[in-house]
GUZA-75154 format. One record per atom (N, C-alpha, C): residue number from 1; residue in one letter; y, x, z. Coordinates in nm, 3 decimals. Layout:
GUZA-75154
<site pos="NUM" code="a" Y="Y" X="X" Z="Z"/>
...
***
This chain:
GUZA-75154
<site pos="1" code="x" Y="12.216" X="9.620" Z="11.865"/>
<site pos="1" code="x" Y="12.162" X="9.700" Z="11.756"/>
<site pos="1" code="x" Y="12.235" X="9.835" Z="11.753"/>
<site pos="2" code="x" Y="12.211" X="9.937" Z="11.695"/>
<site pos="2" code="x" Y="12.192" X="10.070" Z="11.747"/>
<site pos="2" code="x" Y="12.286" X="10.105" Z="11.600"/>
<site pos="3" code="x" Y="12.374" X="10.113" Z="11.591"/>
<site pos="3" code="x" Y="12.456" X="10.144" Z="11.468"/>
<site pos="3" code="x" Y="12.491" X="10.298" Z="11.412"/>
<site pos="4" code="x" Y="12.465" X="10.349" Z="11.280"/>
<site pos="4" code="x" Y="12.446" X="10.493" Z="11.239"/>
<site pos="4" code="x" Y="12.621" X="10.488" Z="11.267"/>
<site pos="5" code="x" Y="12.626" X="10.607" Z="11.352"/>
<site pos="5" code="x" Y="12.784" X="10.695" Z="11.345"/>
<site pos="5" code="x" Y="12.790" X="10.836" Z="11.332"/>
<site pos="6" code="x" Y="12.693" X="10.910" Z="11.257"/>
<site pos="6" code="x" Y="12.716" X="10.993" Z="11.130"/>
<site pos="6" code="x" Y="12.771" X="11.052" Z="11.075"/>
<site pos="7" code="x" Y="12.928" X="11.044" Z="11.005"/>
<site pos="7" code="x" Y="12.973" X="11.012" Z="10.889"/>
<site pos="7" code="x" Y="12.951" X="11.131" Z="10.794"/>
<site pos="8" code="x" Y="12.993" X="11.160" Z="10.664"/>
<site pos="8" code="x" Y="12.977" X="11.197" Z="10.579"/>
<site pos="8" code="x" Y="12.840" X="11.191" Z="10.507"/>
<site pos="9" code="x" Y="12.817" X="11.079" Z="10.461"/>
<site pos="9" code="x" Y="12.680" X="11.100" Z="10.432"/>
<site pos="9" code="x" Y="12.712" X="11.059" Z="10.280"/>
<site pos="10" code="x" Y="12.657" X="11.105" Z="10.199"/>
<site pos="10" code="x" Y="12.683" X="11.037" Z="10.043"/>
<site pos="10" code="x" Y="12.554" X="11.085" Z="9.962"/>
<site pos="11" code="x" Y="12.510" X="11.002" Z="9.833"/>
<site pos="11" code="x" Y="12.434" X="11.034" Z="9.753"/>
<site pos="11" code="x" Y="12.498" X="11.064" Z="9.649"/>
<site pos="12" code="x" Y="12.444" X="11.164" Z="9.596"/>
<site pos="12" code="x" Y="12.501" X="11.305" Z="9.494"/>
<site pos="12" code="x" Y="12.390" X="11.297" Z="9.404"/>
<site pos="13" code="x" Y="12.424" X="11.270" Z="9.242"/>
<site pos="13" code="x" Y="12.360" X="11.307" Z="9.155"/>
<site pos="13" code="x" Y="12.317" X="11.468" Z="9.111"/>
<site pos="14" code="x" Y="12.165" X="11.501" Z="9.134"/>
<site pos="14" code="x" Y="12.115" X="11.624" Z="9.092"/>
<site pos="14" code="x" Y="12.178" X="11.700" Z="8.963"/>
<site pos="15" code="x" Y="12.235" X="11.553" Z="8.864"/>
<site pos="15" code="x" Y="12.221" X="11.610" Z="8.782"/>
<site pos="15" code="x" Y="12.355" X="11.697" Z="8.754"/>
<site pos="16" code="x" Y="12.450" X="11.604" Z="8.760"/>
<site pos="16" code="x" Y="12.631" X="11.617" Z="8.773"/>
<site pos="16" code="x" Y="12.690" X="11.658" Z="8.875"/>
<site pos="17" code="x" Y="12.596" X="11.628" Z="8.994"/>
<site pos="17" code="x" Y="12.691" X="11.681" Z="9.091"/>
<site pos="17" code="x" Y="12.803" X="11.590" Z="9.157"/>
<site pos="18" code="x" Y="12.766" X="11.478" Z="9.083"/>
<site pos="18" code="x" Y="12.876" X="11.364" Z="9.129"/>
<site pos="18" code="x" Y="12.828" X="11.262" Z="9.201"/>
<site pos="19" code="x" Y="12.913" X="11.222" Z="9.288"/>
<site pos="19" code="x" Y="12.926" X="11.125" Z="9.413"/>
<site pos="19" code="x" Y="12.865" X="10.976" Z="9.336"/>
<site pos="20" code="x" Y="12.730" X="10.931" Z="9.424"/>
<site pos="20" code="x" Y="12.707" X="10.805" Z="9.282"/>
<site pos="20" code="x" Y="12.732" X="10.700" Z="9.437"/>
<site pos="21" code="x" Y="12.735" X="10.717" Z="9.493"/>
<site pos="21" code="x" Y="12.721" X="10.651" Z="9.689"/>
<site pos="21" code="x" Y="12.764" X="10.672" Z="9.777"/>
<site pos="22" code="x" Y="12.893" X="10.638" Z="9.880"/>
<site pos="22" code="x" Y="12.918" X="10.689" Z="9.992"/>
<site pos="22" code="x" Y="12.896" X="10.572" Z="10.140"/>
<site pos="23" code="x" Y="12.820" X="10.536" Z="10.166"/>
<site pos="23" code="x" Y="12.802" X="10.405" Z="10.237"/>
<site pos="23" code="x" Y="12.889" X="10.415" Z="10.335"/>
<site pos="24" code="x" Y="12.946" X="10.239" Z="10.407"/>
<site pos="24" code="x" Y="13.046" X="10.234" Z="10.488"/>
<site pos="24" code="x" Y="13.009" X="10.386" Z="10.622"/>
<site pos="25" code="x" Y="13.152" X="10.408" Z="10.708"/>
<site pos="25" code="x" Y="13.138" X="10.473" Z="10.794"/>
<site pos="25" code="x" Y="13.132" X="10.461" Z="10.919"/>
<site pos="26" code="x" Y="13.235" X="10.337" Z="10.916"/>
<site pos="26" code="x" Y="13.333" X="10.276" Z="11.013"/>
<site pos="26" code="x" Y="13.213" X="10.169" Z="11.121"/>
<site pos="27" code="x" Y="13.172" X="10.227" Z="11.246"/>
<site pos="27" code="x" Y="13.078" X="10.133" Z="11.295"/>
<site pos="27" code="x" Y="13.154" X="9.928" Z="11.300"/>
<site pos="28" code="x" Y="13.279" X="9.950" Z="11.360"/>
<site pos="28" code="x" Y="13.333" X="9.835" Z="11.301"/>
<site pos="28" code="x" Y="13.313" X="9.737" Z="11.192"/>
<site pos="29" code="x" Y="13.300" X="9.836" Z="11.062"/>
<site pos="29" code="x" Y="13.284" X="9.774" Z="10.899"/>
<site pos="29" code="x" Y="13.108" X="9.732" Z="10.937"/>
<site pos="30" code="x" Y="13.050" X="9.844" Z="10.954"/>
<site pos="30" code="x" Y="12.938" X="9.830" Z="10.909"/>
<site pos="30" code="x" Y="12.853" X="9.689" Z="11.008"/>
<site pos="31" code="x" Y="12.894" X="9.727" Z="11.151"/>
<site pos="31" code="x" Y="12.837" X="9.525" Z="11.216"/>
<site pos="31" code="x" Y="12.920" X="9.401" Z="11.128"/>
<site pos="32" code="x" Y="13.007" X="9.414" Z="11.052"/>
<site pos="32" code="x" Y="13.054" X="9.316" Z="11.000"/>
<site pos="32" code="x" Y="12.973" X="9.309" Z="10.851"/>
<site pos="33" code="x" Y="12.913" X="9.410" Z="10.777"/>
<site pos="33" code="x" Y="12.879" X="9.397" Z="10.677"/>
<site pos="33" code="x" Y="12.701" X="9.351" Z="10.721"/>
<site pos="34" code="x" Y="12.641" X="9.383" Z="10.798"/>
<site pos="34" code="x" Y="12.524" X="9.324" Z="10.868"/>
<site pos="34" code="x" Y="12.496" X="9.226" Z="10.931"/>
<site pos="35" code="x" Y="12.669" X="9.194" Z="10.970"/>
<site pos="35" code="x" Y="12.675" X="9.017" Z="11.012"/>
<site pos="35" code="x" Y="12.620" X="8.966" Z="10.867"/>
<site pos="36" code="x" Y="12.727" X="8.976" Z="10.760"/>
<site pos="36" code="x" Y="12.770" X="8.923" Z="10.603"/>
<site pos="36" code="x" Y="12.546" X="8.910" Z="10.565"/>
<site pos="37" code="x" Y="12.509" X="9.021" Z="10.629"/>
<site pos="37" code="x" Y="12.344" X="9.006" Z="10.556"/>
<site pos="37" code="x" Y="12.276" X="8.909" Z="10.619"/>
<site pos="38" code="x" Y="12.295" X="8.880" Z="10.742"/>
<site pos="38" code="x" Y="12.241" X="8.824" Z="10.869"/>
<site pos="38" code="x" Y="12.286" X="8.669" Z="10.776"/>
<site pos="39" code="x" Y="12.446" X="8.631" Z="10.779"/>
<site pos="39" code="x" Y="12.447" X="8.474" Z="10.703"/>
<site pos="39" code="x" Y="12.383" X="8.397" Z="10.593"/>
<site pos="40" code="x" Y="12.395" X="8.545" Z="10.489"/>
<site pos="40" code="x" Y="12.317" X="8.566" Z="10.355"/>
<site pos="40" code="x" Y="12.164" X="8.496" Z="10.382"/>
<site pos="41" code="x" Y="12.103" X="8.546" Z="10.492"/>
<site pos="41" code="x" Y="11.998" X="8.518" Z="10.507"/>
<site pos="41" code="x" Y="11.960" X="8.412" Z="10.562"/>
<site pos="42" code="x" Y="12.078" X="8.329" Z="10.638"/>
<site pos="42" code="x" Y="12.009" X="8.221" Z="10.705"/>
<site pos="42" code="x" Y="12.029" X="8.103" Z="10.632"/>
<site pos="43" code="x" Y="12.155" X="8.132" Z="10.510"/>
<site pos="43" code="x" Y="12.226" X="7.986" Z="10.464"/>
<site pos="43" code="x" Y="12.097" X="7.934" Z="10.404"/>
<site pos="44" code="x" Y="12.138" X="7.787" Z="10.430"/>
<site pos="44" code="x" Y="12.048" X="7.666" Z="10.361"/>
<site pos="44" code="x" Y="12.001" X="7.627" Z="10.204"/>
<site pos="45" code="x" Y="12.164" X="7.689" Z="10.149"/>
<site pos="45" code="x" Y="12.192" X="7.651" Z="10.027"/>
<site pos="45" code="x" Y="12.122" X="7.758" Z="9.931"/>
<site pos="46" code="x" Y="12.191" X="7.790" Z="9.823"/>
<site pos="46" code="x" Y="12.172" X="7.883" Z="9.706"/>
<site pos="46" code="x" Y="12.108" X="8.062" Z="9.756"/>
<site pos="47" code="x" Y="12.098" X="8.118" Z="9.776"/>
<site pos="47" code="x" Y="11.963" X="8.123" Z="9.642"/>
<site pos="47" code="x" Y="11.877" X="8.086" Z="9.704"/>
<site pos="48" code="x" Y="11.766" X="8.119" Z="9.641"/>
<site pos="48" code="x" Y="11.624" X="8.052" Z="9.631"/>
<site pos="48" code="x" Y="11.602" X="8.147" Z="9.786"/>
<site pos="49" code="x" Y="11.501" X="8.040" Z="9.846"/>
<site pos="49" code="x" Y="11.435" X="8.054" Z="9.969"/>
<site pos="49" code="x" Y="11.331" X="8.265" Z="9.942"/>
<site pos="50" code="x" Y="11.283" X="8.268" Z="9.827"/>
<site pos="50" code="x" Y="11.229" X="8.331" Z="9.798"/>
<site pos="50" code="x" Y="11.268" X="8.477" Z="9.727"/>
<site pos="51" code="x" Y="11.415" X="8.419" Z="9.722"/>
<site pos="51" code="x" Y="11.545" X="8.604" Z="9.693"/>
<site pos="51" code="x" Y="11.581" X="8.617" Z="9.856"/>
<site pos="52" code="x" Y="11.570" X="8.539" Z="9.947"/>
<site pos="52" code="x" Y="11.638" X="8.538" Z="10.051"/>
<site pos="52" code="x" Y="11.531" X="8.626" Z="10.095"/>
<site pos="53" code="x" Y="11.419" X="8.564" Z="10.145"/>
<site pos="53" code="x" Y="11.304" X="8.638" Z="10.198"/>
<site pos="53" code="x" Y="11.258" X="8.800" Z="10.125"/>
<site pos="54" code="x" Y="11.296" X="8.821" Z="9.994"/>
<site pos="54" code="x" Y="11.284" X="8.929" Z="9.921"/>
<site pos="54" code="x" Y="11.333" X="9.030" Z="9.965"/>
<site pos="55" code="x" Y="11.535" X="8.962" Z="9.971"/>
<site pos="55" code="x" Y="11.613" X="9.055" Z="10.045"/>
<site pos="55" code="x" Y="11.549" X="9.117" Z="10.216"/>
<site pos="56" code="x" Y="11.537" X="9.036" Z="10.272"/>
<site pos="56" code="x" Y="11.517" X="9.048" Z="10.453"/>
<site pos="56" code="x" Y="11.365" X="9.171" Z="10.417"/>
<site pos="57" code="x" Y="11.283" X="9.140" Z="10.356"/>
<site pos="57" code="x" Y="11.180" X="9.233" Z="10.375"/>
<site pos="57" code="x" Y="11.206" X="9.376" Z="10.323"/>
<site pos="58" code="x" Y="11.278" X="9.381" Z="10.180"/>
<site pos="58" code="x" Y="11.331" X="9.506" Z="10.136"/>
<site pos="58" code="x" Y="11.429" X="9.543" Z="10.239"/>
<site pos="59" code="x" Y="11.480" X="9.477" Z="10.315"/>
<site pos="59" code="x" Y="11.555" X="9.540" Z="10.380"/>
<site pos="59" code="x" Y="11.492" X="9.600" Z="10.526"/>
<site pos="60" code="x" Y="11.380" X="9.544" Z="10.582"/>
<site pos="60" code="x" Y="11.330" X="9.591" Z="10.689"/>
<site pos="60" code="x" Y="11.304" X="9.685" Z="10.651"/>
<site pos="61" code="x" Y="11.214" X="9.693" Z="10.529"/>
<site pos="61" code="x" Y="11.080" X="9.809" Z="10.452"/>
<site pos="61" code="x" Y="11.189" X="9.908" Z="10.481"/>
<site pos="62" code="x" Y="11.280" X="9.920" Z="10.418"/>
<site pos="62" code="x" Y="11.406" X="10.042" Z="10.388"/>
<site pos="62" code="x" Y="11.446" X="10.053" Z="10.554"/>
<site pos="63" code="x" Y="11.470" X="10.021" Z="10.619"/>
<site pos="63" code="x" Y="11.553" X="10.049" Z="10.765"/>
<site pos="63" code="x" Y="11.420" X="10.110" Z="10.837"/>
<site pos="64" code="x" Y="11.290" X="10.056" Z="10.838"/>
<site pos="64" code="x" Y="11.182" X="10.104" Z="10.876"/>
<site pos="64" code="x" Y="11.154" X="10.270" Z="10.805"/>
<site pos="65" code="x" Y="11.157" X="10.265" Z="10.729"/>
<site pos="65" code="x" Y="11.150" X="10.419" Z="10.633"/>
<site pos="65" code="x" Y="11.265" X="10.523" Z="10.673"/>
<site pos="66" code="x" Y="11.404" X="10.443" Z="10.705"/>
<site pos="66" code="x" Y="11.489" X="10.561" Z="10.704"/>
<site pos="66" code="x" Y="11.484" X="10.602" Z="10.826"/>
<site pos="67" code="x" Y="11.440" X="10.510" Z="10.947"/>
<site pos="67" code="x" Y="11.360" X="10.590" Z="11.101"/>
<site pos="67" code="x" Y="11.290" X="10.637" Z="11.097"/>
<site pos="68" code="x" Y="11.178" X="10.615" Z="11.043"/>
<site pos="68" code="x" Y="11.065" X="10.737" Z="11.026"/>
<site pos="68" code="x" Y="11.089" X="10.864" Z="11.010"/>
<site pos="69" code="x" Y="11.218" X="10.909" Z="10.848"/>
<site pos="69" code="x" Y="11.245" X="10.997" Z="10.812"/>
<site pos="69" code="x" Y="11.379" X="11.037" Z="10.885"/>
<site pos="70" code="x" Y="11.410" X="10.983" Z="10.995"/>
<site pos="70" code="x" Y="11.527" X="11.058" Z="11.046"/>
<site pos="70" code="x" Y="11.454" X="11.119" Z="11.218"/>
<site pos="71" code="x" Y="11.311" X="11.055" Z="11.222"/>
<site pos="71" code="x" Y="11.238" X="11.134" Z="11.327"/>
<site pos="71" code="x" Y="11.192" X="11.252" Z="11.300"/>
<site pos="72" code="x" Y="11.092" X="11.241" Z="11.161"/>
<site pos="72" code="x" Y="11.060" X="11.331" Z="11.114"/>
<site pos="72" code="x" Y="11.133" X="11.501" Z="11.093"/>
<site pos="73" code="x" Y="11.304" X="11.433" Z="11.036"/>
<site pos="73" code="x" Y="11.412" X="11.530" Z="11.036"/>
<site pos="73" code="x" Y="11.406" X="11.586" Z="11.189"/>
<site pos="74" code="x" Y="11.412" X="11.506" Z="11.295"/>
<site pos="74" code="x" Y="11.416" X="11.571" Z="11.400"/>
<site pos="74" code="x" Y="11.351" X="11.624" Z="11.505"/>
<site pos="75" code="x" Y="11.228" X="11.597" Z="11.475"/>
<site pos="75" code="x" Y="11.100" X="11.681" Z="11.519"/>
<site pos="75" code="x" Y="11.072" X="11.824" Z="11.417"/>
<site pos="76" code="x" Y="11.070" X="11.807" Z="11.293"/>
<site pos="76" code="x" Y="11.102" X="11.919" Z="11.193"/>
<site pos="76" code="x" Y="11.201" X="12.030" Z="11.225"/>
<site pos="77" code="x" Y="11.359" X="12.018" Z="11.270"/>
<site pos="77" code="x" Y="11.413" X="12.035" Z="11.321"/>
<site pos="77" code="x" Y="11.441" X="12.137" Z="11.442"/>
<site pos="78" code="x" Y="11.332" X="12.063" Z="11.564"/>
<site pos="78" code="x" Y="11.276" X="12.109" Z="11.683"/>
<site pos="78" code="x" Y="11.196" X="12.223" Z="11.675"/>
<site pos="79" code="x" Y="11.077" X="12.193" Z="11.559"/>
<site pos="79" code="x" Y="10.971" X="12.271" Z="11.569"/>
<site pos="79" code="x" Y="11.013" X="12.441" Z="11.461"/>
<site pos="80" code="x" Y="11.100" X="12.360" Z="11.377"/>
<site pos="80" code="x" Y="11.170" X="12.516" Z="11.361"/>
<site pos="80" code="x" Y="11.268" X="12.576" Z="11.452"/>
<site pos="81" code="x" Y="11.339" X="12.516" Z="11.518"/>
<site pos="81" code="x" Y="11.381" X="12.598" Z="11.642"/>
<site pos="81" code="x" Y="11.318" X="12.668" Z="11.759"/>
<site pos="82" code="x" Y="11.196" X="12.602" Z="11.744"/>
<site pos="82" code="x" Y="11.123" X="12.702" Z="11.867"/>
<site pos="82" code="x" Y="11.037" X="12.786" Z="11.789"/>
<site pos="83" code="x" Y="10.985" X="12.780" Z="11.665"/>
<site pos="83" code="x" Y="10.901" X="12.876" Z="11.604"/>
<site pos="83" code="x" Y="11.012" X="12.975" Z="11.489"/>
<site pos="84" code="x" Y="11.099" X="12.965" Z="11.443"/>
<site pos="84" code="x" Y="11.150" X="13.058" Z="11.387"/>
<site pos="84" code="x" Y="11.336" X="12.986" Z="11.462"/>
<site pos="85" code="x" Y="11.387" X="13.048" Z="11.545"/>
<site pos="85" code="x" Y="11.473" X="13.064" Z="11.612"/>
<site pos="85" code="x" Y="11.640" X="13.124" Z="11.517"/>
<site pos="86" code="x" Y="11.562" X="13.257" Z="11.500"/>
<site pos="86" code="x" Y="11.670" X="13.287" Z="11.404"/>
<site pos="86" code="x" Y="11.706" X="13.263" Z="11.285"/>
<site pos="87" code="x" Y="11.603" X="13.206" Z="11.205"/>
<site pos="87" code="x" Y="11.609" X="13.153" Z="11.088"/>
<site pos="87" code="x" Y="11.681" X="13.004" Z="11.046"/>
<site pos="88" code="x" Y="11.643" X="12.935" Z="11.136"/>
<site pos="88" code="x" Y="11.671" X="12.793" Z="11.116"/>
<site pos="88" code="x" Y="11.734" X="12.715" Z="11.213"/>
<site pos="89" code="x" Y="11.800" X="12.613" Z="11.126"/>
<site pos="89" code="x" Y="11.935" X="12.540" Z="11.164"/>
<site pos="89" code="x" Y="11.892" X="12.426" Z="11.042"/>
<site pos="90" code="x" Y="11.998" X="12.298" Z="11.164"/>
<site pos="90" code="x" Y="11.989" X="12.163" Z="11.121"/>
<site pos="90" code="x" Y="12.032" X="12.146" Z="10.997"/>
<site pos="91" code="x" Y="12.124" X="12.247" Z="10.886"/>
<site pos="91" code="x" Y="12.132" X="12.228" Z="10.785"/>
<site pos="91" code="x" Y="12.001" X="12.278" Z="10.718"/>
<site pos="92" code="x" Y="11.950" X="12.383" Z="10.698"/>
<site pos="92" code="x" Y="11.809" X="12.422" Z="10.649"/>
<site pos="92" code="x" Y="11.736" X="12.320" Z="10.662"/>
<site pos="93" code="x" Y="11.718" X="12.247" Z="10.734"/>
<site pos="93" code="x" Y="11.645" X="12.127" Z="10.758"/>
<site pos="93" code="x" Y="11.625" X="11.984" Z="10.647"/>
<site pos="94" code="x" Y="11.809" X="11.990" Z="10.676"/>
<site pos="94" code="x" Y="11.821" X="11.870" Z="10.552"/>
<site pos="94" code="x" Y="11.839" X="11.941" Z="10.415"/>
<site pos="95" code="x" Y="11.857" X="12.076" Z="10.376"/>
<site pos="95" code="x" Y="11.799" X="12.076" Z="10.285"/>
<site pos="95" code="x" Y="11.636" X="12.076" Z="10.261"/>
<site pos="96" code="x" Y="11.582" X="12.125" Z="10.312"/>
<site pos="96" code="x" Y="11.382" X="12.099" Z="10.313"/>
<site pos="96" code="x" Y="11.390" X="11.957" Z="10.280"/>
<site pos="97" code="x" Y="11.443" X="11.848" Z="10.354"/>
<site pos="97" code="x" Y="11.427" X="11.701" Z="10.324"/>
<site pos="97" code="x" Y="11.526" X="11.656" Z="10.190"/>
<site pos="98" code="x" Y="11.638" X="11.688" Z="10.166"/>
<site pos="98" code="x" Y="11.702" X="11.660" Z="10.030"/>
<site pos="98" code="x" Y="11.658" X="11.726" Z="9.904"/>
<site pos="99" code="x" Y="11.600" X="11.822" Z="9.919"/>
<site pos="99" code="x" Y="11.554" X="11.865" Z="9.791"/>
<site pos="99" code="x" Y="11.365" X="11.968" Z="9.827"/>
<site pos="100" code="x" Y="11.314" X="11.864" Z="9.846"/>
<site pos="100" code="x" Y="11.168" X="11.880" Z="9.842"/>
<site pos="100" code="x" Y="11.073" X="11.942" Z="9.753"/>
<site pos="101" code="x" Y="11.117" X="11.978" Z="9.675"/>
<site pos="101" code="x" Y="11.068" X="12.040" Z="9.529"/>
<site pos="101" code="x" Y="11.123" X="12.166" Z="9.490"/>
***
């Protein structure tokens, strides 16, 4: 599996300005915290067959979405580098995608 190494990524409240999210960084942490989902999901016992299955699909839905939008970022990306050259850069970018409005 293909693990995000990234780092600095955090979710920032619009409103405050404050750090509400900084997800693990460490590719190390993070196969161990995806093992921890992987057990979650297979145990026999507690919870219900039907939080288990809840979790695994919200979790594809979401991992499926954040590829889409990290292609998107980088075809977006591309196509402003070859059509406006001097203007744009990979930060311009993620702002267009972080603040859409």
């Amino acid at each position: 599996m293909d693990i995000r190494r990234t780092p600095g990524m955090q979710l920032i409240s619009d409103r405050t300005g404050e750090v509400i999210y900084t997800p693990p960084e460490d590719e190390a942490l993070l196969r161990d915290l995806l093992a921890n989902r992987e057990r979650f999901l297979q145990e026999q016992a507690d919870p219900d067959p039907l939080v288990r299955m809840a979790v695994a699909e919200t979790s594809l839905w979401t991992t499926r979405k954040m590829a889409v939008i990290r292609k998107l970022v980088e075809h977006t990306t591309e196509r402003m580098r070859t059509r406006l050259p001097k203007t744009s850069t990979r930060e311009f970018v993620d702002v267009i995608f972080e603040q859409p409005y």
